[in-house]
Each structure stands twice: as structure tokens, then as C-alpha cells.
C-alpha positions as CSV (number, residue, x, y, z in Angstrom):
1,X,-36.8,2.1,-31.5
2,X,-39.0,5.1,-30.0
3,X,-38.5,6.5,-26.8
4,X,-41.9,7.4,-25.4
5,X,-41.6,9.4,-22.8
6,X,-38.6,10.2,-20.5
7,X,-39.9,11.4,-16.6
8,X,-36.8,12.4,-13.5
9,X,-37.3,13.4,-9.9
10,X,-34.7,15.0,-7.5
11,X,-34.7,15.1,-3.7
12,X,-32.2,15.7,-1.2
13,X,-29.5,14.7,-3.4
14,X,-31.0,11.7,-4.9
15,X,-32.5,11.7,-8.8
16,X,-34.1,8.8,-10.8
17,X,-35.1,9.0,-13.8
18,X,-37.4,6.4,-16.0
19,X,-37.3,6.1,-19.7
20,X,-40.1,3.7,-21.4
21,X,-39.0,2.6,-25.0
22,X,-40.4,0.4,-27.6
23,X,-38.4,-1.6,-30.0
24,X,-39.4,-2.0,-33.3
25,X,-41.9,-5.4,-33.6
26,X,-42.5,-4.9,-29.6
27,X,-45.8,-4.6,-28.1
28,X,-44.8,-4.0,-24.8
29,X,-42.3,-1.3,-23.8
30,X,-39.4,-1.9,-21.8
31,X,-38.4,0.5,-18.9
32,X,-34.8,2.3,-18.7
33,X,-34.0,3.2,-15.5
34,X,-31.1,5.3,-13.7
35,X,-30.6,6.1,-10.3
36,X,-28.3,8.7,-8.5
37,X,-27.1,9.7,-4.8
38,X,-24.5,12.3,-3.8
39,X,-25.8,15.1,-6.5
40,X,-25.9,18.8,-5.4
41,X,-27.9,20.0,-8.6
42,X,-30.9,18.1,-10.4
43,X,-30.6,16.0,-13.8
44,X,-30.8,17.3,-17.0
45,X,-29.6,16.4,-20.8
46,X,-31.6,12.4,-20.3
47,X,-32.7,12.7,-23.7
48,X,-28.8,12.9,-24.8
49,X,-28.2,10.6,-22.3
50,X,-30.4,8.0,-23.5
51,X,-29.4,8.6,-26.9
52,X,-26.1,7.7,-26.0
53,X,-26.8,4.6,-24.5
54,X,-29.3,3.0,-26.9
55,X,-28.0,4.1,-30.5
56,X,-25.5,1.4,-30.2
57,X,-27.9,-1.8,-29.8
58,X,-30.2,0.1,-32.6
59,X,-27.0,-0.3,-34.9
60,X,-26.9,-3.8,-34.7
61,X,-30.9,-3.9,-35.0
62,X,-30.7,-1.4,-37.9
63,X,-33.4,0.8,-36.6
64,X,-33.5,4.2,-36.3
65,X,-34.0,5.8,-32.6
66,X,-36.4,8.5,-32.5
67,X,-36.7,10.5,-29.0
68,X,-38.9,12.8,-27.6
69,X,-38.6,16.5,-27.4
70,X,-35.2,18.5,-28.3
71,X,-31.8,17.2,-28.8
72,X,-28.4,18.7,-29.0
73,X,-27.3,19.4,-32.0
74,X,-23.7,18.9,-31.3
75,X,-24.3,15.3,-29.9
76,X,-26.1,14.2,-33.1
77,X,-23.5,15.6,-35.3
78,X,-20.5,13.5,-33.3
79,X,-22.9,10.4,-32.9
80,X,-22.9,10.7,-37.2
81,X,-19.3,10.5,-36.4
82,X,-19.0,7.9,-33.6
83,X,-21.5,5.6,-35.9
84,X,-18.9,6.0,-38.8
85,X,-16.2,4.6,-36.9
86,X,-17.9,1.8,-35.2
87,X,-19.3,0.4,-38.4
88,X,-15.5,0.4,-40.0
89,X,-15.1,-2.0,-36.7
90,X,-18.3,-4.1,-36.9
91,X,-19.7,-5.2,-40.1
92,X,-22.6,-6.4,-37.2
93,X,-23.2,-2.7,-37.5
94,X,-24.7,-0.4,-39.5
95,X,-25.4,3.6,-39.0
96,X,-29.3,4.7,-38.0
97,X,-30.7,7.7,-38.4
98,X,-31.7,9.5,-34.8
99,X,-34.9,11.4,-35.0
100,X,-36.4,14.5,-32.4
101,X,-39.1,17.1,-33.1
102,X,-35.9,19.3,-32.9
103,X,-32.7,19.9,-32.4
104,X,-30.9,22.6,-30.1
105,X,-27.9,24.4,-30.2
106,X,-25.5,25.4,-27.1
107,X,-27.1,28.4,-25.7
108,X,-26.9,30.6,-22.7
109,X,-27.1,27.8,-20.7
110,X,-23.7,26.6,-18.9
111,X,-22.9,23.3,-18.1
112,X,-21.5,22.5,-14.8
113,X,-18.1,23.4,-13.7
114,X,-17.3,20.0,-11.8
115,X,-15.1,17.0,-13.8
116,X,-15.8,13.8,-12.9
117,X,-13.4,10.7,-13.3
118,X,-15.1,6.9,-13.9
119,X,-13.7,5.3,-10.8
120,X,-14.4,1.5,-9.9
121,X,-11.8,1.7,-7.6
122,X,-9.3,-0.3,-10.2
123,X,-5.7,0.5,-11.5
124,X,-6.9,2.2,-14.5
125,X,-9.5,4.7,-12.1
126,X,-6.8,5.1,-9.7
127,X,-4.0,6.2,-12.2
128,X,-6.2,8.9,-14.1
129,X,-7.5,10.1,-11.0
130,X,-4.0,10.4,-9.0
131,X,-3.0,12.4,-12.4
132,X,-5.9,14.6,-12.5
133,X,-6.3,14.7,-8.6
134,X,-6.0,18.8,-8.7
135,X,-9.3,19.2,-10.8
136,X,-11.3,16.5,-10.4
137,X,-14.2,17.2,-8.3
138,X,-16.3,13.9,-8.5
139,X,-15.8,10.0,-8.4
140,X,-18.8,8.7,-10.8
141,X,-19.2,4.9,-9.6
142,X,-21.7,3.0,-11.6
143,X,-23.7,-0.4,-10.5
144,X,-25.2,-2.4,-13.4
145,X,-22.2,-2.5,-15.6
146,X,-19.1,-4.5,-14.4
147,X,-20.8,-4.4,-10.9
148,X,-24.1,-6.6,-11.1
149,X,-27.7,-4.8,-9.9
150,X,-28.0,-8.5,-8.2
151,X,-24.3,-8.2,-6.1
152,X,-25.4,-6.3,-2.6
153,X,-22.2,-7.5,-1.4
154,X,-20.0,-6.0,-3.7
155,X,-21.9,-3.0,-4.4
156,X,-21.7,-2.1,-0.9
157,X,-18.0,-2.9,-0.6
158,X,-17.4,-0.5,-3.8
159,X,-19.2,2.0,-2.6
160,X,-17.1,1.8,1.2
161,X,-14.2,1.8,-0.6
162,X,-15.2,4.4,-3.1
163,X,-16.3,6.9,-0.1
164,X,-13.2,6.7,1.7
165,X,-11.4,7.2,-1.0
166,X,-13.2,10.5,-2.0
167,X,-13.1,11.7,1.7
168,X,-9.2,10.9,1.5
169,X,-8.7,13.5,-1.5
170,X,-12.0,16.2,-0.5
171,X,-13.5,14.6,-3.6
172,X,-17.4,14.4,-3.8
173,X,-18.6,10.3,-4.7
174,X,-21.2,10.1,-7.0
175,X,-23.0,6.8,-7.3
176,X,-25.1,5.7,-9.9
177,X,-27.4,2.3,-10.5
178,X,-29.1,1.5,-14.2
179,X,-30.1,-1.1,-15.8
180,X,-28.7,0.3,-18.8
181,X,-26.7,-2.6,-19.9
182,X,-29.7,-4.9,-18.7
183,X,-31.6,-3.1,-22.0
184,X,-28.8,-2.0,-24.3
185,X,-26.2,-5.0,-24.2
186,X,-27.1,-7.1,-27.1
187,X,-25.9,-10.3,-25.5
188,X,-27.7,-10.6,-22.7
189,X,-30.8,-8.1,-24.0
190,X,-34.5,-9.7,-24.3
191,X,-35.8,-8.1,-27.2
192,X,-34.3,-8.4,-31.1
193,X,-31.0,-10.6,-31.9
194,X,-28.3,-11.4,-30.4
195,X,-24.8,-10.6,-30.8
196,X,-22.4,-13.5,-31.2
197,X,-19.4,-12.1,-29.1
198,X,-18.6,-9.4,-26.3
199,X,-21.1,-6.9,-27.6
200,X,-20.5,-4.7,-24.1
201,X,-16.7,-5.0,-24.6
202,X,-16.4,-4.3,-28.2
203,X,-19.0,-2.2,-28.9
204,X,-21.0,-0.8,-26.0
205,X,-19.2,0.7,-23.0
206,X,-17.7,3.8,-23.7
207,X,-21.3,4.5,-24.8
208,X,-22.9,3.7,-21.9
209,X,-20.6,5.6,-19.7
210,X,-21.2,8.7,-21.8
211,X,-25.2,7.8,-21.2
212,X,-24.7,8.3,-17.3
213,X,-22.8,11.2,-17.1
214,X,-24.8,13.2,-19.6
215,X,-27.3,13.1,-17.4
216,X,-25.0,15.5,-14.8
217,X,-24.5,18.3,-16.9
218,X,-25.7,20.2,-14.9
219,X,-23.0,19.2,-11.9
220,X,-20.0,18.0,-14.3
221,X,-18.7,19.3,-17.1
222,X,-16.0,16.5,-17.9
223,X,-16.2,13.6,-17.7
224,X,-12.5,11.3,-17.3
225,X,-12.9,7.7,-18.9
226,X,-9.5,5.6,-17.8
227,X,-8.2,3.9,-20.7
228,X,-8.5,0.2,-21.0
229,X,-5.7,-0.1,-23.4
230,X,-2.2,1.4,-23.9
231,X,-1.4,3.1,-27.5
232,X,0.4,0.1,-28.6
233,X,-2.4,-1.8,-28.1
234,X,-4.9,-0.4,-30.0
235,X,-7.7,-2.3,-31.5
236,X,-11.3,-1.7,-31.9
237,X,-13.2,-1.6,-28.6
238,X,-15.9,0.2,-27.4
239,X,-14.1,2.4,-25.6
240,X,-11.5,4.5,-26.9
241,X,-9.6,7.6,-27.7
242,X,-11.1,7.3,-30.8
243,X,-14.1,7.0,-30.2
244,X,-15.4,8.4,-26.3
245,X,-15.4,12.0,-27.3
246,X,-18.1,11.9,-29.5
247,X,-20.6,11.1,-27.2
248,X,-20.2,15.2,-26.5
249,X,-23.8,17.1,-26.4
250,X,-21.9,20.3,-26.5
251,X,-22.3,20.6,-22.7
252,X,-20.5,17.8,-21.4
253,X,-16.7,17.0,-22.6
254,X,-15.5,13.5,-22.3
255,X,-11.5,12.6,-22.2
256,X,-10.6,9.1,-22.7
257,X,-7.2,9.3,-19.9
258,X,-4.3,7.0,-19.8
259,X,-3.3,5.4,-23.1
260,X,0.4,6.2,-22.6
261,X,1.0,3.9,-19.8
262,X,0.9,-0.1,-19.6
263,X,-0.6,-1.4,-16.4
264,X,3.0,-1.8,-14.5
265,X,3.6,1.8,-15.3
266,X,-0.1,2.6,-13.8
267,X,0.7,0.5,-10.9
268,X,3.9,2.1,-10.0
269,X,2.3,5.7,-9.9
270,X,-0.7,3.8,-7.5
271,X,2.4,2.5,-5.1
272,X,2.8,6.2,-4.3
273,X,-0.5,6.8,-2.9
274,X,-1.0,5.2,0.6
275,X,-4.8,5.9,0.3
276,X,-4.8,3.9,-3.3
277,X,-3.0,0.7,-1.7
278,X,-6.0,1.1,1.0
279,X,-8.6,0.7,-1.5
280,X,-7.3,-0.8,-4.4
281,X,-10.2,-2.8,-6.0
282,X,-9.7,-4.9,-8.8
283,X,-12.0,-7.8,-8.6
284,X,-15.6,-8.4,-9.2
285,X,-16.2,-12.1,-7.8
286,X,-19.4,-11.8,-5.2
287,X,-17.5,-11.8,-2.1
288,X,-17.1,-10.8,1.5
289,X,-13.5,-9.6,0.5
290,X,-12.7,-6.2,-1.8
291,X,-10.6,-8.6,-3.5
292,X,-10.8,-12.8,-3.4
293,X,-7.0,-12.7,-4.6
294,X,-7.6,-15.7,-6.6
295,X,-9.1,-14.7,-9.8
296,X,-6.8,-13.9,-12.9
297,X,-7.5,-10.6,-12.4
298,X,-6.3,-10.5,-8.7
299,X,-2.9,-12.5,-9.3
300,X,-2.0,-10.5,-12.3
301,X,-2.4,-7.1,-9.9
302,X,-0.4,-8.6,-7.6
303,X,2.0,-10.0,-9.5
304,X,2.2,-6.0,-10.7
305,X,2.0,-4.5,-6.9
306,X,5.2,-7.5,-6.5
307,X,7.3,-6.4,-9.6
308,X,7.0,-2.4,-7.7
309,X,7.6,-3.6,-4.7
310,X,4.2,-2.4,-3.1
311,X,2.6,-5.9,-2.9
312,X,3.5,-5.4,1.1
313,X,1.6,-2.4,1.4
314,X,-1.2,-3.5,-0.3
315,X,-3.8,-3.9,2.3
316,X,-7.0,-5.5,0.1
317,X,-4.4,-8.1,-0.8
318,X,-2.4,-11.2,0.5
319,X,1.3,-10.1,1.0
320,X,2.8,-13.0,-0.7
321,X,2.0,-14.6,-3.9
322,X,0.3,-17.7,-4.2
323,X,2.7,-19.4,-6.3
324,X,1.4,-22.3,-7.1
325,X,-2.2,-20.7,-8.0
326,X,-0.3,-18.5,-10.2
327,X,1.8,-21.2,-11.5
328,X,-1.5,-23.0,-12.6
329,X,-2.9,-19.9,-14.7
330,X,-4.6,-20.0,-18.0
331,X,-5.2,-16.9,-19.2
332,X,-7.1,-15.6,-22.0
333,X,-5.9,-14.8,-25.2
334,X,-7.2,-11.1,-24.8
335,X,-4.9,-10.6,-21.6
336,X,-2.1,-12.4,-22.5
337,X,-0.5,-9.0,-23.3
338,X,-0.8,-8.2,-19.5
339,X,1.9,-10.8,-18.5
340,X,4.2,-9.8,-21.8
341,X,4.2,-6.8,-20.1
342,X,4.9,-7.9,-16.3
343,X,7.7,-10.3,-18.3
344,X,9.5,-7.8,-19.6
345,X,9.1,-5.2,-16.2
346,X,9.8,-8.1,-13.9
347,X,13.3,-8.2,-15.9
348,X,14.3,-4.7,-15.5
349,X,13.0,-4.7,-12.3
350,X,15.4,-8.1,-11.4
351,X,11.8,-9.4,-9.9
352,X,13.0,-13.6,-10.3
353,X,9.8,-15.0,-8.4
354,X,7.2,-12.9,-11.1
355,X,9.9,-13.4,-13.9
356,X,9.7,-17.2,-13.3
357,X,5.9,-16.9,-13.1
358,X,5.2,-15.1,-16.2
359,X,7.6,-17.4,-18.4
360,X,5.3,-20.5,-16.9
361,X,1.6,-18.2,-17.6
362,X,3.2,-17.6,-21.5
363,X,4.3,-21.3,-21.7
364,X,8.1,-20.4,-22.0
365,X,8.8,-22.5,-19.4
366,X,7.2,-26.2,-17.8
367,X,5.4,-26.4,-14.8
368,X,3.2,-29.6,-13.5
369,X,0.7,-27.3,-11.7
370,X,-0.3,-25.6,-15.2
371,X,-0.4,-28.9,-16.6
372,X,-2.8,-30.5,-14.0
373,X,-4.4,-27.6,-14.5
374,X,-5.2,-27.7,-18.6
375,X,-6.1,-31.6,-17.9
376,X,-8.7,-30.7,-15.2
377,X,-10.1,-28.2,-18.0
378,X,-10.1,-30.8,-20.1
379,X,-12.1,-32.9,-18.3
380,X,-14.9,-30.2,-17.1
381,X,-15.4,-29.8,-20.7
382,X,-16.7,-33.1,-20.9
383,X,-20.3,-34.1,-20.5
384,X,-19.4,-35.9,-17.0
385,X,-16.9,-33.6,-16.5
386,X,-20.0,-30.9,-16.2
387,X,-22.5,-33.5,-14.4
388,X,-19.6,-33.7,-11.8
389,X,-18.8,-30.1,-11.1
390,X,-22.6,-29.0,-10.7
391,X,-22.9,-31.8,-8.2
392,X,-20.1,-30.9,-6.1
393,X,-21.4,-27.5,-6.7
394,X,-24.4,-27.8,-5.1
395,X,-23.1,-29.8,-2.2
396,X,-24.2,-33.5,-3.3
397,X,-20.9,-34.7,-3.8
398,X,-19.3,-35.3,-0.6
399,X,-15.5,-33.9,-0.5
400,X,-13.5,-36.4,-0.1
401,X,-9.9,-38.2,-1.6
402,X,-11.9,-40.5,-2.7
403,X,-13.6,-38.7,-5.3
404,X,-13.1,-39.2,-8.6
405,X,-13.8,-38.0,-11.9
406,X,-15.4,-40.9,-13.7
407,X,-14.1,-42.7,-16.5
408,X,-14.6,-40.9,-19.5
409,X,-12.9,-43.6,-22.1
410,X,-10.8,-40.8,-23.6
């Protein structure tokens, strides 16, 4: 993949910057874009930036990335590094070699003196920034990640949330907007292959974070990444303490925060912090609400906020749980260690309603709604099953008790 040319602009505290790059067997280039607001100096390191963000999908292409111009040193040596470990993870992946007319070593010049802590607004954001709240000086919120570039509503929810909670502890909010993960996530990507499984997950997002704070190193010179998983849970993923360092220039450090504590633990410390409950974002369905508290993601928090008795305070929640919603999850395989965790806090905490609940969610215990539940699953997996739902999805079914699933012989 070449990089052929890399231009950035600052104004009154707003910077963009446009990358055009060719994969290999392209004719056209594509366009890499990133957009900031709330910055106090211009940009500077996009060549590592982009770096960071592209070598990943060039692994799994197996072509080598050559950029314009100087690079650090430093960031090439730990991307050696970072390529090492990610190809022990992926046999999808294999190491590239990264190409610039030269490469520079940490001079004179000093990196800024801010820190910056990834903040969505989530438990994990909220826990490393209420542990770190004495020297971090920015919130780094990023659209075009987890937060779609198509989502206004959302975006501008996030970013009301995200403000108030910078204003509440004299923090600075940065925002940021790319299409980064548009270009560089391999399942969704238009140009080369595509990868057969959670390529952003796995593989990609620690990298991509890396990609939009090296760009402020001339404001930050941390950057905090909250930890996904806990120690115990290790396993290859594309963030980690294993791994998020080594998108260093030199300039720029980068701490993966958080590892030793499960997400009870996390919420317990957010049940403190009046300004937290307040904001608390967890959810990323396209809605009017911060949080739809329906989705797996929103019951599971609760049932967290429940088990530390916070759920009350919680103000972008309901105050009770929805017990028969929650009695009708299916969850995931990759979060079923979420409610092992709530199981075994819920006991210690004597918390019987979340107890009940997470002995029904880990199929410990009977319940008819989870039942009904899997058997409506099992129908919408079936060719009427499919017809049906996208007709009462776009409104030509007419809701009524007479409505039936039609006879599938099975």
C-alpha cells in the first residue's frame, strides 16, 4: 500500500487532515480522513499516525506500507514488535515491511505535556478516568469506530454527555471523526479480501486508537486506553496490555488502564461519582435515549449498577429491572463471562433478584421467557421466519394478535 501524500489544516481549534493511499492492484486511491475540534495546538506526527492505523489491514493483505517523508524511528522499531505479536495471534497475518525516505530519531522537539484518556462515556472510560482524574487533561472521543459516521443522533448525544462530563472535572473534550475503520477494517473494507471474523475486535482497535492520538502530539503526551478485559481474561484481542504500547513514536506514550478490575469492581468505583451516574453511556443503538435500556449491553450494566446498589441513582437508566426482558437474554458466548462475574458478585453482595437472573442468562436455572425466547430465534432463522420480520419491519404487516408466523412444517 503507498501513501501518496498526506495534507492537514488548523483553524480556531478545529484540524482535518486528508490522507490519499493506493492499495496494491488499485487504480484509484482511496481517501483517509480525520477530523478534530477542541485542540489548542495544531496536528503533527500523521505520518505515524497513519502508519498506525493501516499496517494492520496491510498484514492481512501481505503488503508492505510505504509512506511519505520521515518516520519515527522509535514507532517502526515497536511496530516490528507489535507485528511479532499479532502474527503469533493470527495465522491471517503476516509481518510487512514499512518503508519512508527516512527515519527520525527523538530530538529537541517535545511532545505535549497533556494525557489524554479514550472516553466513550462507558464503564471502562469512566473507571480509568475516575483513577487517573488528577492528571488527565483531555477526554479523546472518537466517531467512526463504535459510534457510526452515519448516527447524528448518537453522536450528538455522546458528545453532550461527553462535554458535561469534562466541564464536571475542568477536563478539556476532544472530539474526533474518521473514517479510519471505514478504510482499515478488513470486514467491511472495499478494496483486497476480506477477513472471516471480527477483524476490528481481534485485530484492529488498539491500533486505530493509537492512529488518532498520534496525531496530537503536539497537545497530549499520553494517551490512557481502558482495558476491555480483566487479567484473568486474557486472550488475543486487538487491544491490549500487550500489545497498545507499541504503537509509541517516541513522542507519544500509550497505557493500556484497568486490567485488574472486572466490570462489577469498575462499576462500584463509578457508583461513587455522582457526575458518572449522570452520564453513564453504555449503549450504541441509534436512539433518542443515551441508553435504550434494552439491549444486552444495557441490562448487563444495570444488572451491575443493581448488584452496587447505584441502579437508583442512575439517571440514563430505568430504576428497576426489566425482569422479564432480562429473564429472556441470550447472550453471546464472548460475554458470557460478564454474568459469571455478576453471579458470583450478586452472591457476596446477597443481590437475590440479579442472582436469580444470572442463574436463568447461564442456563443454571429454567425460565419460560428464555425459552420463548430461543424458539422465536429459531423461527427468525428460517427462510419465512426472515420474510416475516422484514415485513413487519417495514410496516406491511399490520400488528395485531392475529398475526402469525406461518407454518414452517418443522
Amino acid at each position: 500500500m503507498d501513501v501518496l501524500d498526506i495534507s492537514d489544516s488548523w483553524r480556531d481549534g478545529t484540524a482535518t487532515a486528508r490522507v490519499r493511499i493506493r492499495p496494491s492492484g488499485q487504480e484509484d486511491s482511496l481517501v483517509l480522513w480525520y477530523r478534530f475540534r477542541g485542540l489548542s495546538q495544531p496536528l503533527d506526527g500523521l505520518a505515524e499516525a497513519v502508519t498506525a492505523g493501516l499496517v494492520v489491514p496491510c498484514m492481512f493483505e501481505g503488503e508492505p506500507l510505504s509512506v511519505p517523508g520521515g518516520l519515527s524511528a522509535d514507532l517502526v522499531t515497536n511496530v516490528t514488535k507489535a507485528q511479532q505479536i499479532l502474527r503469533s495471534w493470527h495465522d491471517e497475518l503476516s509481518p510487512v515491511a514499512i518503508m519512508a525516505s527516512q527515519l527520525d530519531h527523538v530530538g529537541a522537539q517535545q511532545s505535549g505535556t497533556g494525557v489524554a484518556c479514550c472516553f466513550s462515556g462507558g464503564v471502562d472510560s469512566w473507571y480509568s478516568l475516575l483513577n487517573h482524574e488528577a492528571r488527565v487533561s483531555h477526554l479523546l472521543l472518537v466517531r467512526g469506530f463504535d459510534i457510526g459516521l452515519d448516527n447524528d443522533v448518537l453522536w450528538s448525544a455522546a458528545i453532550r454527555y461527553g462535554a458535561r462530563a469534562a466541564e464536571g472535572l475542568g477536563k478539556q473534550l476532544i472530539t474526533c471523526e474518521t473514517n479510519l475503520r471505514e478504510i482499515a477494517d478488513k470486514r467491511r473494507a472495499r478494496w483486497g479480501r476480506r477477513f472471516q471474523g471480527d477483524f476490528w475486535g481481534q485485530c484492529l482497535h488498539g491500533a486505530a486508537l493509537a492512529s488518532v492520538a498520534l496525531a496530537l502530539r503536539q497537545t497530549v503526551g499520553e494517551l490512557i486506553i481502558p482495558a476491555t478485559h480483566t487479567y484473568a481474561q486474557m486472550k488475543p484481542w486487538g487491544s491490549s496490555p500487550l500489545l497498545d504500547h507499541l504503537w509509541s513514536d517516541g513522542y507519544l506514550d500509550i497505557t493500556h488502564d484497568g486490567c485488574e478490575a472486572n466490570r462489577v469492581e469498575k462499576v462500584r468505583l463509578i457508583a461513587d461519582s455522582d457526575l458518572a451516574l449522570e452520564t453513564l453511556r453504555v449503549c450504541y443503538h441509534d436512539t433518542s435515549e443515551i441508553n435504550c435500556g434494552h439491549c444486552e449491553k444495557c441490562l448487563r450494566t444495570m444488572m451491575a449498577l443493581h448488584v452496587c446498589g447505584a441502579l437508583s441513582r442512575a439517571k440514563t437508566f430505568p430504576h428497576h429491572l426489566p425482569v422479564r426482558e432480562i429473564h429472556s437474554l441470550i447472550v453471546p458466548t464472548q460475554v458470557r463471562h460478564h454474568y459469571v462475574t455478576l453471579q458470583k458478585e450478586a452472591q457476596i453482595a446477597g443481590d437475590k433478584e440479579v442472582l436469580k437472573a444470572t442463574e436463568i442468562i447461564l442456563k443454571e436455572r429454567l425460565s419460560l421467557h428464555q425459552v420463548t425466547a430461543q424458539a422465536k430465534r429459531v423461527v427468525r432463522a428460517t427462510a419465512p421466519g426472515r420474510m416475516l420480520l422484514r415485513l413487519r419491519n417495514r410496516g406491511r404487516l399490520a400488528a395485531s394478535p392475529s398475526a402469525t408466523v406461518p407454518n414452517t412444517g418443522r
